[in-house]
C-alpha positions as CSV (number, residue, x, y, z in Angstrom):
1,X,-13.4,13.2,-30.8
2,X,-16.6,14.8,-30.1
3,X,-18.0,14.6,-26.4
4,X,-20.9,12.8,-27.8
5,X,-18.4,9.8,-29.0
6,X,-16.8,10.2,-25.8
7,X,-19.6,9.4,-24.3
8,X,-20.8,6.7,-25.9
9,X,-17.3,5.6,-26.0
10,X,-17.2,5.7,-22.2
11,X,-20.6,6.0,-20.8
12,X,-20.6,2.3,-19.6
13,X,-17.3,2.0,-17.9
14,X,-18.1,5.2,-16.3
15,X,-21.6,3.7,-14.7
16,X,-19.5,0.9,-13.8
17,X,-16.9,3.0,-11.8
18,X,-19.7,5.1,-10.3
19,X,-21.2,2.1,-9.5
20,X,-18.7,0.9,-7.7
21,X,-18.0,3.8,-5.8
22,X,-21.6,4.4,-4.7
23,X,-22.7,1.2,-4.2
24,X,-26.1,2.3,-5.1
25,X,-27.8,2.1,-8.9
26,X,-29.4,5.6,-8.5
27,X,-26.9,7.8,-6.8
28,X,-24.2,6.4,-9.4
29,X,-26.7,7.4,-12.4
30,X,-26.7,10.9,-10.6
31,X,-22.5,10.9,-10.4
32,X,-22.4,10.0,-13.5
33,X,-25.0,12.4,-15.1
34,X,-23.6,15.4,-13.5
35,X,-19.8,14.3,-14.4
36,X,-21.2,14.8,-17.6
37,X,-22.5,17.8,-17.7
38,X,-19.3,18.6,-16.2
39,X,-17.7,17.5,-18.6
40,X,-19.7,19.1,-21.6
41,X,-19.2,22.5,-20.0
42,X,-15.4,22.0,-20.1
43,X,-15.2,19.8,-23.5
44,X,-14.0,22.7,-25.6
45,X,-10.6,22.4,-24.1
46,X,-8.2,20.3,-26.3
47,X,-8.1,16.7,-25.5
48,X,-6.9,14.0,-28.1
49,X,-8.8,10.4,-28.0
50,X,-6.7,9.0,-25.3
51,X,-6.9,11.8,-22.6
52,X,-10.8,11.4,-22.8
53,X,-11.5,8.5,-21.0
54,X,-9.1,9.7,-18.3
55,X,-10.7,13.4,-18.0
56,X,-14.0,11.8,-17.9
57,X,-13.3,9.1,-14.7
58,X,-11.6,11.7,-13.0
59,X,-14.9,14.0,-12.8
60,X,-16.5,11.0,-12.2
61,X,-14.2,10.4,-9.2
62,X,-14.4,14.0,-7.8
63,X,-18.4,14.6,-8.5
64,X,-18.5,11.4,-6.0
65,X,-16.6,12.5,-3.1
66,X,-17.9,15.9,-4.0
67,X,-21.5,15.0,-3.3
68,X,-20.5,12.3,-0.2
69,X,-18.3,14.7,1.9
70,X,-15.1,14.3,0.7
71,X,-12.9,11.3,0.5
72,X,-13.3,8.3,2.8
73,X,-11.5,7.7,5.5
74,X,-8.9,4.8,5.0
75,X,-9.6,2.1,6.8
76,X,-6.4,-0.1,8.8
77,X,-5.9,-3.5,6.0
78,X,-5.7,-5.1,9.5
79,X,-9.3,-4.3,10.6
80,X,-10.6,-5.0,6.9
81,X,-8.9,-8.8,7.2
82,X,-10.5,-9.1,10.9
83,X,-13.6,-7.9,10.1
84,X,-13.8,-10.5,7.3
85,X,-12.0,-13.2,8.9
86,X,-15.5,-14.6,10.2
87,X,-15.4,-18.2,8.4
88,X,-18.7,-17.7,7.3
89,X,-18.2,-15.6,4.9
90,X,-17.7,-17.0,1.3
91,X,-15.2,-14.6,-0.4
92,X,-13.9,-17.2,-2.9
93,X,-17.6,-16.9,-4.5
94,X,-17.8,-13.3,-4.3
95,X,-17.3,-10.9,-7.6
96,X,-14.7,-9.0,-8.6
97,X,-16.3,-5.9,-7.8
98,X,-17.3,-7.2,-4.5
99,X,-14.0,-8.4,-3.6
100,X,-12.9,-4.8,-4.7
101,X,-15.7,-3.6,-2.1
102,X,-14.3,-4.9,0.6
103,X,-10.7,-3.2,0.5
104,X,-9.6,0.1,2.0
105,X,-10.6,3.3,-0.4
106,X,-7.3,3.7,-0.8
107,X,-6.0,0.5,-2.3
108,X,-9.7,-0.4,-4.0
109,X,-9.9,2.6,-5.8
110,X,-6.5,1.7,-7.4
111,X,-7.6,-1.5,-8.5
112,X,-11.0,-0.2,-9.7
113,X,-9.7,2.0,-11.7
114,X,-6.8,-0.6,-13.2
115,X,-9.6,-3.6,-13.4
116,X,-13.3,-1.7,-14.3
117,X,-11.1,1.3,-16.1
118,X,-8.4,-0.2,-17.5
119,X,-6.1,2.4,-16.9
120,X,-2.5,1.7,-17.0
121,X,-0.4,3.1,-13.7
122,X,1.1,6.3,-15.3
123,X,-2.9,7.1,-16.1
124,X,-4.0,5.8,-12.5
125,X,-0.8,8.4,-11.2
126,X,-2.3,11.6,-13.4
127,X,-5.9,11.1,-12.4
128,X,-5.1,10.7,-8.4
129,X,-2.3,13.5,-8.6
130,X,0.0,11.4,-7.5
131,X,3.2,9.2,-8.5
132,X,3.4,5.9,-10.2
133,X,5.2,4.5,-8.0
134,X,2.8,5.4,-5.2
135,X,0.1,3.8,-7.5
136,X,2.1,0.5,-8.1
137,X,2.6,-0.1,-4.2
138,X,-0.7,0.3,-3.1
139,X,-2.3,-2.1,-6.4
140,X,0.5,-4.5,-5.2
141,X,-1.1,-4.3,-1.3
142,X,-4.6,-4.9,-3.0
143,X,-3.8,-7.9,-5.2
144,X,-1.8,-9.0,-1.8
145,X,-4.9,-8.0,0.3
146,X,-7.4,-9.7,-1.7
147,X,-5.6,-13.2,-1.7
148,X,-5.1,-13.2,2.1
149,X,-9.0,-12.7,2.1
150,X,-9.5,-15.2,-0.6
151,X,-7.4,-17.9,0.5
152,X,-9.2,-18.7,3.8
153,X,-12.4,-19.0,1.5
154,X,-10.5,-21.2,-1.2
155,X,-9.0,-23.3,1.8
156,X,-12.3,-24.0,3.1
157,X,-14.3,-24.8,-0.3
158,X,-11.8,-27.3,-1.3
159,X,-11.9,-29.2,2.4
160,X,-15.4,-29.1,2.4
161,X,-15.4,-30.2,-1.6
162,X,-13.8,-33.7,0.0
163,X,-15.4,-36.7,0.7
């Protein structure tokens, strides 16, 4: 594979992980560009189809925290679910990716990368230096995570749905 296919290949889910990282249209554009000139610079080295996409989300990933500082803080799930247990908010209608937003780095970034990358856990383990197991326990805390948030919202759609 040349690193123009891999680009084309890739180039959307990348903007889509940048994007969700950034939360911002331009500075993802800017991760994303410079992960790919990264990239190009480093392409010679031997890579089969499948290690591509992986390579590629991992510069992605470190151009990111790279230009913002380093990696975010984690934040406490417990102040997450607090901050969000206003009932006013309407997480049942929110997207995926903004449900995503709303997690801890930690356990987002996980399930960003399984759900917008569609990387399997082994790949999620490589890319993250760390092991799979690590990788399953915290996507397990963020699907947990994101149905305590949801099921407030869900509770209160389908008793205000009532006549």
């Amino acid at each position: 594979m040349t690193f123009d296919e891999a680009v084309r290949a890739h180039a959307r889910e990348l903007y889509r992980f940048a994007f969700w990282l950034a939360r911002d249209r331009h500075l993802a554009e800017d991760v994303v560009q410079e992960a790919l000139l990264r990239g190009l610079r480093a392409f010679p080295s031997p890579h089969d189809g499948t290690a591509v996409k992986p390579w590629l989300f991992t510069i992605v990933r470190n151009d990111f925290y790279r230009t913002r500082g380093g990696a975010p803080a984690l934040e406490s799930l417990d102040d997450v679910h607090a901050e969000l247990a206003d009932p006013r908010a309407n997480l049942f209608g929110l997207e995926l990716r903004d449900a995503l937003g709303v997690l801890p780095a930690g356990l987002g970034e996980r399930l960003a990368l399984q759900v917008l990358g569609g990387f399997s856990c082994a790949e999620i383990a490589s890319m993250l230096e760390t092991t799979e197991g690590a990788v399953m326990t915290r996507l397990n805390r963020a699907r947990q995570a994101l149905r305590r948030l949801v099921e407030p919202a869900r509770a209160r759609d389908r008793k205000g749905a009532q006549p």
